[in-house]
N, C-alpha and C positions, 0 to 999 in steps of 0.2 A: 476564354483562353484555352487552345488547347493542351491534352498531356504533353507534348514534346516543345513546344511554343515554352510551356509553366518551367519544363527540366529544362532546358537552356536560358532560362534567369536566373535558376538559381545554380548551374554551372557558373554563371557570370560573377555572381557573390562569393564563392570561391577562390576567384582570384584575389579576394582581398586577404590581405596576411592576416589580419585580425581574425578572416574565420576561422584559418585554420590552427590558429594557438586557441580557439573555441572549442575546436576537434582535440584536440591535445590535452588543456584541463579537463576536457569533460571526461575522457577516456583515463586520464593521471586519476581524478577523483570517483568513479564508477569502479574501477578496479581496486583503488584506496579501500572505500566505503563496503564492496563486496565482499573483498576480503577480511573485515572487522564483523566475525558472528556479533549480530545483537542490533549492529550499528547499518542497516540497511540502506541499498540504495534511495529504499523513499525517503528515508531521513537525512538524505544526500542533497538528493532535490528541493525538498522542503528548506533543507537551509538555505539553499542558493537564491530559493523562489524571489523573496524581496530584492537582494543585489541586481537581477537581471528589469527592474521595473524601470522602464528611462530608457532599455536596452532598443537595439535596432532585433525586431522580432525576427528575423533571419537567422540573427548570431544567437538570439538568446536559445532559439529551437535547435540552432547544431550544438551547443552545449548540452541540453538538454538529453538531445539525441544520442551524444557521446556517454554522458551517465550511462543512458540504459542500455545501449549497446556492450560497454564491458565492463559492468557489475559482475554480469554471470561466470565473466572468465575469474575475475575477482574471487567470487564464491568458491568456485574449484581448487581454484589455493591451498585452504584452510581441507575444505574436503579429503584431497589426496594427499597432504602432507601430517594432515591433524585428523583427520576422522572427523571433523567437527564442520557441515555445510555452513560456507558462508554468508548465503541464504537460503531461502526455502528450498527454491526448487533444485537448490544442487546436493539433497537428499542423496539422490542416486547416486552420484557420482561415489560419494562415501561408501557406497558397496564392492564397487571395485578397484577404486583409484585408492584409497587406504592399502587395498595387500597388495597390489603392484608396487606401493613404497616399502613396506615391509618387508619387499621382496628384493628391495636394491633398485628399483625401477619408478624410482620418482621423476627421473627427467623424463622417463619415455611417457608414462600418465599423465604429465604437465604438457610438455610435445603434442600427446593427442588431442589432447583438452585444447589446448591453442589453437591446433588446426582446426578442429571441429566449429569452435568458435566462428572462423572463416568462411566453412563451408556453409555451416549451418544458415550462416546470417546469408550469405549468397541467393541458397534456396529463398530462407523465406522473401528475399527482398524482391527475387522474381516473382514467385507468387504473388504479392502484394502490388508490383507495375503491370503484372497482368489482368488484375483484379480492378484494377482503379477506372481504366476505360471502360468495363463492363458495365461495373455498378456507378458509374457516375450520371450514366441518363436514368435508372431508377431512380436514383434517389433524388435528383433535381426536378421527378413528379412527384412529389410531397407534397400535400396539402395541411394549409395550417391546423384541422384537428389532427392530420395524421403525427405531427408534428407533438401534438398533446399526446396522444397514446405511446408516442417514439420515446416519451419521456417516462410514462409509466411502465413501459416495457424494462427501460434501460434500470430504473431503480428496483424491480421485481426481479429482472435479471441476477444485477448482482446478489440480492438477498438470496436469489434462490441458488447463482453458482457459489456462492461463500460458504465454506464449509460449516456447518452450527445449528443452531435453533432456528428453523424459518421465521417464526413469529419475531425474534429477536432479530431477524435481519428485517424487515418488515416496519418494526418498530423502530431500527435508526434509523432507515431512510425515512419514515417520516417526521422522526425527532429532526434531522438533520434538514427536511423543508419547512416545519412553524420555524427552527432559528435563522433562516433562511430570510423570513416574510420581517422579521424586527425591523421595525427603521419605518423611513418617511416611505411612504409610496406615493411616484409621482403619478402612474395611473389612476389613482385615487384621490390624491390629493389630501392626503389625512397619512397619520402615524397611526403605529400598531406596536403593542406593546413593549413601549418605550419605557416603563413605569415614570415618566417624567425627566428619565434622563437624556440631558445635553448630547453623551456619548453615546446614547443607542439610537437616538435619534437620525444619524446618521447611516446606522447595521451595524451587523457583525462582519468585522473585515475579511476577506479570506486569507493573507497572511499568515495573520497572527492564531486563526481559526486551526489552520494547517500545520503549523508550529509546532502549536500547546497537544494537538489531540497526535502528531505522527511524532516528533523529533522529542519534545520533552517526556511523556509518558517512555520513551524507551528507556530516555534515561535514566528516569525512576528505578526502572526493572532492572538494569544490566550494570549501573554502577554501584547497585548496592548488593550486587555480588561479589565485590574486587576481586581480586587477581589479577590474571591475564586475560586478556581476550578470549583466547583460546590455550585450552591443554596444552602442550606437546605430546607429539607420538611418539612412541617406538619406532625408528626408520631402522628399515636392514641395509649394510653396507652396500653401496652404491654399484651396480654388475658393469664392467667396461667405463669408457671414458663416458662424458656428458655429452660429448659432441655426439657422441656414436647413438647413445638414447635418442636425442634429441630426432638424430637422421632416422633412426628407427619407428617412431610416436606416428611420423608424416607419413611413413611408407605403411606404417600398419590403418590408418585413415586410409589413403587413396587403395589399398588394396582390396578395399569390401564395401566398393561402389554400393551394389545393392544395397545393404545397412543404411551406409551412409544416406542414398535418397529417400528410402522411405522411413526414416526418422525424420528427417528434415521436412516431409511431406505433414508426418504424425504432426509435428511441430506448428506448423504452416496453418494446418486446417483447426489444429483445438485453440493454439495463440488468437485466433479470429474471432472464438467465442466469446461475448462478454463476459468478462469476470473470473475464468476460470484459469488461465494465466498458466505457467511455467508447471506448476505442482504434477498437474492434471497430463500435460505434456510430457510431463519428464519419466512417468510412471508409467504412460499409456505405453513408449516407445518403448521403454526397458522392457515390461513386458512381452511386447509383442516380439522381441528381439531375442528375449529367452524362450518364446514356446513356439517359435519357426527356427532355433539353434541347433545344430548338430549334435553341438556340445552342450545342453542345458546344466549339466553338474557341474562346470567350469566357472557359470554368476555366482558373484559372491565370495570369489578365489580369485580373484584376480583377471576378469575375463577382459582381453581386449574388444572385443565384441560387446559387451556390455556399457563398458564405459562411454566408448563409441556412440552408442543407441542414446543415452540419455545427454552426452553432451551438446549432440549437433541440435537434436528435441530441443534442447535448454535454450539454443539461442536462436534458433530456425522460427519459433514463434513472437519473437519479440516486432519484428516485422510487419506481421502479418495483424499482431495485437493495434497496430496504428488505423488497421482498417473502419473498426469499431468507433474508435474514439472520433478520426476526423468525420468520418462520412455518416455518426449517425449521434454522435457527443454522448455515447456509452463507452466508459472505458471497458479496452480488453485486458486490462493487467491493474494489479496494483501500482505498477512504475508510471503506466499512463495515465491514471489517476491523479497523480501529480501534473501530469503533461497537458491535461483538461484544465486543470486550476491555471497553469502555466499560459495559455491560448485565451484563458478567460482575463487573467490579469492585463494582457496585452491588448485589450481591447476585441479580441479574434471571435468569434462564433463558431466553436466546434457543429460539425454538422452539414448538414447540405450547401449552406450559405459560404462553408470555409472551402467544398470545392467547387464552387460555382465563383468565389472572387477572389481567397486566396488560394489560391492551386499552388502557387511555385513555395509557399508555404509547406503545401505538405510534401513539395519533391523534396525542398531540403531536408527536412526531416529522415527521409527515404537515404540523401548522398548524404547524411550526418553518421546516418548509423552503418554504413556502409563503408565509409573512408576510416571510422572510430574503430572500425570492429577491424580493420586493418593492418592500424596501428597498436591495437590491442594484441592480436595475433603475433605479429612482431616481438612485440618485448614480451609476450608469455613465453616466447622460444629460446630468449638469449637471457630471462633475468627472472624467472619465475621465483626460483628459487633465494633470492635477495626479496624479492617480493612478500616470500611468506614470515619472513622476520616480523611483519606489520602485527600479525597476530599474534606476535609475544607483548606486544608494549602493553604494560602493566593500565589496567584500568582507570589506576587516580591519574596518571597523565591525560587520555586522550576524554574524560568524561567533562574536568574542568571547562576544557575548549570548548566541547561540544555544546555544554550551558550558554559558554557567554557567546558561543554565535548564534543558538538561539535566541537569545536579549537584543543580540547588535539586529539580525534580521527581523524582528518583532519589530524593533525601534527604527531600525534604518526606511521601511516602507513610506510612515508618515511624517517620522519624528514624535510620535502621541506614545507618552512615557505610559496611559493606562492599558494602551494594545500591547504591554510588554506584560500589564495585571493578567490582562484576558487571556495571553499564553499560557502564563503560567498556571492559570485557574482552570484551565483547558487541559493542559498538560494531569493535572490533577485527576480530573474525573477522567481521562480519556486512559490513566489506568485502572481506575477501578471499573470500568467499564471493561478493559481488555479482562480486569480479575475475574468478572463474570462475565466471560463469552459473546459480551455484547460487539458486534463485528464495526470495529473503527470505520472500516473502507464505506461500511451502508450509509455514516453518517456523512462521513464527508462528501459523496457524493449526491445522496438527500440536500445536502448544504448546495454544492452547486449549478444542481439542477432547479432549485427546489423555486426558484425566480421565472425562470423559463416557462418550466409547468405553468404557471401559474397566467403569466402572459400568453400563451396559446390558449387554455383555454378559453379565457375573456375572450381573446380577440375572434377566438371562431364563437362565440355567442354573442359579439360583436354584429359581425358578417351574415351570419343567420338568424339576426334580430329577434334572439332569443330562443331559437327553436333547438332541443337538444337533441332530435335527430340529426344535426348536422355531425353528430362526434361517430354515428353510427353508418351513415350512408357509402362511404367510399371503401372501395374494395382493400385499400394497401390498410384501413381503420380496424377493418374489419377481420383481417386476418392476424393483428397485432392483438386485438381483442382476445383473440382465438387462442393464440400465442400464452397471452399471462392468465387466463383460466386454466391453461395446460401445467403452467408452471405452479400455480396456489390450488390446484385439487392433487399436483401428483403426490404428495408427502400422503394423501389420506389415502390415494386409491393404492400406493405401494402397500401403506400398512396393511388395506382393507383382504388385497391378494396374498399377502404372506400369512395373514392368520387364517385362512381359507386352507392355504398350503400347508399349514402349519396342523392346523384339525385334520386333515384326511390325509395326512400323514400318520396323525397320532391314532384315527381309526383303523386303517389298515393292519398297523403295526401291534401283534401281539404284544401285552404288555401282562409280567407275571408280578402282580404285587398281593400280597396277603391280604386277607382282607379288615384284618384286625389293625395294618398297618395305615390303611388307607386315613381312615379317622384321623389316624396322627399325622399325616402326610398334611390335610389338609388346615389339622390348628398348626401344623405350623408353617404353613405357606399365609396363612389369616395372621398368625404374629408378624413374620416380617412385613405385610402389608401395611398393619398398624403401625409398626416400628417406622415405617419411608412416610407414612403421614402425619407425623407426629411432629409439632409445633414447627413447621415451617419459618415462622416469620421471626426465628431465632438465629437465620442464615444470614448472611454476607447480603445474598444473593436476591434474596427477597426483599432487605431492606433498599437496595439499591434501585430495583424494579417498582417498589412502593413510590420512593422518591422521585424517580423520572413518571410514574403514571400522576403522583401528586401534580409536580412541573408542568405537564400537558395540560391536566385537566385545568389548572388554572389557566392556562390561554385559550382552552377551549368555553372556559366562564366569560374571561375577557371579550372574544370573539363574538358572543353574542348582544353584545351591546355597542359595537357597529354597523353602517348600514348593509341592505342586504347583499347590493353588491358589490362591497369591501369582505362580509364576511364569508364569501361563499365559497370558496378555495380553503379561506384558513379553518372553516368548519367542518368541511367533509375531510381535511388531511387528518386534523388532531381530532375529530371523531374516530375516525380509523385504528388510527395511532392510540386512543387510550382502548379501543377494543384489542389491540393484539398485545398489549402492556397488561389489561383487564385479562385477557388469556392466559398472559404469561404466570402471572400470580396466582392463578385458582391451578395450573397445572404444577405451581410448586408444593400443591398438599398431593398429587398423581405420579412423582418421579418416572414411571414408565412411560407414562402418556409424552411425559418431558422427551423420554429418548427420543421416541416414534416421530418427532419434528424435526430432528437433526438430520435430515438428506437435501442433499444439495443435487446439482449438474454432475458430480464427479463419481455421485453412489451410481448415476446412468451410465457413465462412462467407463465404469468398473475401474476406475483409478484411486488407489491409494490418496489419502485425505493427506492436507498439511497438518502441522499439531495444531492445535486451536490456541487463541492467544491467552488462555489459562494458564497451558500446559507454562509459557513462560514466565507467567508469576509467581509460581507455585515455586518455580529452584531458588526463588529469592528468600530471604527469611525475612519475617513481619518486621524485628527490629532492624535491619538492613534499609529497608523499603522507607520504617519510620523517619531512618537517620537523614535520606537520601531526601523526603521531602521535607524537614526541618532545613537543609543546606539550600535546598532553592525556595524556600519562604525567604527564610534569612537572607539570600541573597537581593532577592527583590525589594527587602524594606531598605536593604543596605543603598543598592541604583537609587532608589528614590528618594530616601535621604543625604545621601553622599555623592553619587551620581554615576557616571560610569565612566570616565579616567582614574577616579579612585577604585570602584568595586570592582571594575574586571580584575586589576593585577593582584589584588587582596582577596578577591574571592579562589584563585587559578591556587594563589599561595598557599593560603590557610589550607584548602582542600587537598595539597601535595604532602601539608607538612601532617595533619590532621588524619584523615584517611591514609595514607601513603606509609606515614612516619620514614620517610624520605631525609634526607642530609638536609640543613637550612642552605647550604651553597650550590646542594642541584637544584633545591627546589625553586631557589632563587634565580638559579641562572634559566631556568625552563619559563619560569615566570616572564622573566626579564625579557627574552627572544622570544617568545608567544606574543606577549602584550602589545611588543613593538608592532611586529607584524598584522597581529589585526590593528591598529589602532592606525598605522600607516597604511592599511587598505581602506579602513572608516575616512579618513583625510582624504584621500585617493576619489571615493565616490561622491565629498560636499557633502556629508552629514554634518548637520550641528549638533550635536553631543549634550546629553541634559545630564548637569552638574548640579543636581542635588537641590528639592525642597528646603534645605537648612538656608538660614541667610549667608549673605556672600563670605565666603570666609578667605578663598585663594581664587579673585579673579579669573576665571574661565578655565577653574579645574574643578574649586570646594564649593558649590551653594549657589544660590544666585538665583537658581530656575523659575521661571512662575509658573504654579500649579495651574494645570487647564483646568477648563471646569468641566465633573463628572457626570 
């Protein structure tokens, strides 16, 4: 099928009114979810992920598409009105969009922001129809090993653009393909570390995988902060009417075309990168937008030209990020990360296969975020400012929810009350993993690639009847090879040039030191050495790393006691995987050598780093964190023994009246209209509802359930 043959089918799906109320929530809950710092749009997706399973994959992908389309305008919210980005990458915006409020000039900074949105996604969308007939005859010459290397590029990728420890990104992506391998294999026709159980028997679901490690670990983090969402600012009284800002925000966008396109270009071309997403985009453009300025003194005071640079960036690449994902199943963002799980649920094959038979798949996707980013536009011009209220609503309200649509979506996929266990046990580590740096995105995308991998290879030693020059012969193999030596040597050969730089810098340069001082100079540069290598495994950090090399190596023991080729994939991965785990430990007696691994894609690109997801558990306090995971243990003993007509309204309650210390009559009335509402959307999609391990106590509310077997 061709590109214009594939876009006028999915014009055609269009006309049905259902898509377009798809366009409508997705864009209502993208800008929702954006604008709740903590509460991201992946945690967005992630919940909705299970409800759209059954979905006609058309609809479920302009929903989708609507998310991520206006998150970002979402994000700017909080940004310009609170100083506080409502995702990552609307950092920037925070520089300049904050003192244009300060200044009275919050409609006009929201106006831009809006427009920019528009334009932004515009560019990239061109970009991306232009792009799609080019590379579509490459990439439908793929050969099946090439296909194997596509995969290890894609998981090297993201380790290497993810901002952190290489070795640590490294490590989850191959944590994330041995959890991958659990389960029956029918290629094989034998099971893989099942330990004998019923439920692994079958895998690890993606779901509830996606759940527990994106949506519940936040929750951990951000509702055992309480408060608010976000601060409020200081705003300065408002200058002129709103209407007049508002006409002002548009005319100061269309008047500095230039800007305007080549941020959107900036946008276009890094959005395209695996892995490196909005951050890298947002920072490249601002700068480049300050140091070709007239006016450089002006960023950072309110510069219309700034704001400008990094919003259109912000949403210019989101577009362009779909190229990666469909045409080669590496995502270009965090948000289509999700969109890859989302195509995978659907039965789809990201990848060459999805533009070779679904194409109008990915037009829509293309008219999703393009009609979303529209209507997004729209109401940031006429209602932004009711909009940023979202981010005062006190945290024990909107954290409750977000738990138990966690639970409903965990539970609604299969109805298997223990994939509501595995969330939440997911959820668990998937923040002590964030506490130490270990990068979430590596595993989940390890997780579902890590199948794929695994079938390419076979099949091209299949096909080659054993011959492992087959993975080496073809030129597209060959140059992907090329590719991921460049990306796992460049962390050594930077360090290797800066300490070069670094010594004949230090020779050249007169240095006047005494020489009686030197001595001392050097016991004490030997004490702090001692001091950074001193009992390591007394850390967070190290027992956590022990633990996961522990976990590996035991399926690496496992693995060698099936056949040889059953275990030939899962032995060279979790080989790997406990050498860069093995790394990781012995460099926690070297803290320096630790830094020296943290360069990603964005140290290349000279762009500003997001904070790493430390930085976000560190504002929380230990007993916060405590409290926050006793309430969702609690909660889960509660579903399983009582069930979930009882523990949602009891769980939403207690947590309003308990954390909150809220009135017993709001709490109860929030209770009361929450409850309904999901409970009338759960009835809506034919779930049957598991009421409780206990025997029957109230007919098809208290008890009843029969436990599956584990």
């Amino acid at each position: 099928m061709g590109t214009f043959e594939a876009l006028s089918e999915a014009i055609n799906v269009l006309a049905n009114p259902m898509a377009i109320g798809m366009i409508l929530l997705g864009a209502i809950l993208g800008i929702t979810f954006g604008a709740l710092p903590g509460f991201s749009p992946i945690t967005g997706m992630a919940l909705i992920l299970p409800f759209t399973f059954g979905m006609d994959p058309m609809l479920a992908m302009i929903l989708y598409a609507g998310i991520i389309a206006s998150a970002h305008f979402g994000g700017a919210i909080p940004a310009i009105l609170l100083n506080t980005p409502g995702t990552t990458p609307n950092a920037c915006t925070c520089f300049d969009g904050f003192p244009l409020a300060r200044q009275g000039q919050a409609s006009r900074a929201l106006s831009i922001a809006a427009t920019c949105s528009g334009v932004g996604t515009v560019i990239g969308l061109t970009c991306l129809i232009i792009a799609i007939p080019i590379i579509r005859p490459f990439v439908l010459s793929f050969m099946t090993p090439d296909f194997f290397w596509l995969v290890v590029f894609g998981l090297v990728t993201i380790a290497f653009a993810s901002k952190g420890n290489l070795l640590k990104g490294l490590a989850g992506g191959g944590l994330g393909i041995m959890l991958a391998l659990i389960g029956y294999s029918g290629m094989f026709a034998v099971e893989r570390y099942t330990l004998n159980s019923y439920y692994l028997w079958d895998g690890i679901k993606l779901v509830p995988f996606v759940i527990g490690l994106f949506a519940i670990s936040e929750i951990i983090i951000y509702a055992s902060k309480g408060g608010t969402i976000a601060s409020t600012g200081n705003l300065g009284k408002q200058v002129g009417s709103w209407m007049a800002q508002v006409k002002q925000g548009i005319k100061d966008v269309f008047s500095r075309p230039l800007i305007l396109l080549r941020s959107g270009m900036i946008g276009a071309i890094i959005g395209a990168i695996p892995g490196v997403g909005g951050s890298a985009a947002n920072f490249i453009s601002y700068t480049v937008a300050m140091q070709s300025s007239r006016h450089p003194e002006e960023y950072g005071k309110g510069s219309i030209e700034g704001l400008i640079a990094s919003e259109t960036a912000n949403d210019a690449k989101d577009a362009p990020a779909l190229l990666p994902t469909t045409a080669f199943g590496i995502p270009g963002s965090p948000d289509t990360a999700i969109l890859l799980a989302a195509l995978i649920l659907h039965g789809l094959t990201p990848g060459p296969l999805l533009l070779r038979d679904d194409l109008p798949i990915v037009m829509m996707l293309i008219l999703g975020i393009f009609l979303s980013q529209i209507f997004t536009s729209g109401v940031g011009l006429v209602s932004a400012n009711l909009l940023a209220r979202i981010t005062t609503i006190k945290v024990h309200y909107i954290a409750p929810f977000i738990m138990v649509l966690c639970v409903a979506g965990s539970f609604a996929y299969r109805t298997y009350i223990w994939d509501v266990m595995l969330a939440v046990i997911l959820g668990l580590v998937g923040y002590l993993l964030k506490k130490y740096d270990f990068r979430i995105i590596t595993i989940v995308i390890g997780f579902m690639l890590g199948g794929m991998a695994e079938r390419y290879f076979n099949t091209s030693l299949q096909i080659s009847r054993g011959d492992y020059g087959v993975f080496f012969s073809n030129p597209i193999s060959v140059v992907l090879i090329v590719l991921i030596a460049f990306m796992l040597s460049f962390p050594f050969v930077r360090n290797w040039i800066e300490e070069r730089r670094e010594k004949k810098k230090a020779a050249e340069k007169e240095t006047v030191v005494k020489s009686e001082e030197l001595p001392v100079a050097k016991a004490e540069e030997k004490k702090e050495e001692a001091k950074e290598k001193r009992k390591p495994w007394k850390n967070g950090e190290f027992i956590v790393t022990a633990f996961l090399t522990f976990f590996v190596g035991a399926m690496f023991i496992t693995t060698l006691g099936y056949r040889p080729e059953v275990r030939l994939v899962p032995m060279l991965v979790s080989g790997f995987t406990l050498i860069m785990l093995g790394g990781l430990l012995v460099l926690q007696f070297y803290p320096n050598l630790m830094k020296k691994m943290e360069v990603g894609l964005e140290d290349m690109l000279g762009a500003s780093s997001p904070e790493k997801e430390s930085e976000e558990t560190e504002q929380a306090s230990t007993a916060g964190i405590m409290r926050m995971i006793y309430w969702i243990v609690g909660f889960f003993v509660s579903i399983f023994l009582l069930g979930i007509k009882v523990s949602f309204p009891l769980f939403i309650l207690s947590f309003i009246l308990i954390e909150g210390k809220e009135r017993l009559w709001k709490a109860f009335l929030v209770t009361a209209v929450g409850s309904a509402l999901i409970f009338i959307a759960l009835d809506f999609l034919g779930i049957t509802l598991w009421v409780g391990a206990l025997p029957e106590i109230i007919p098809g509310i208290l008890g009843g359930s029969n436990i599956p077997r584990l």
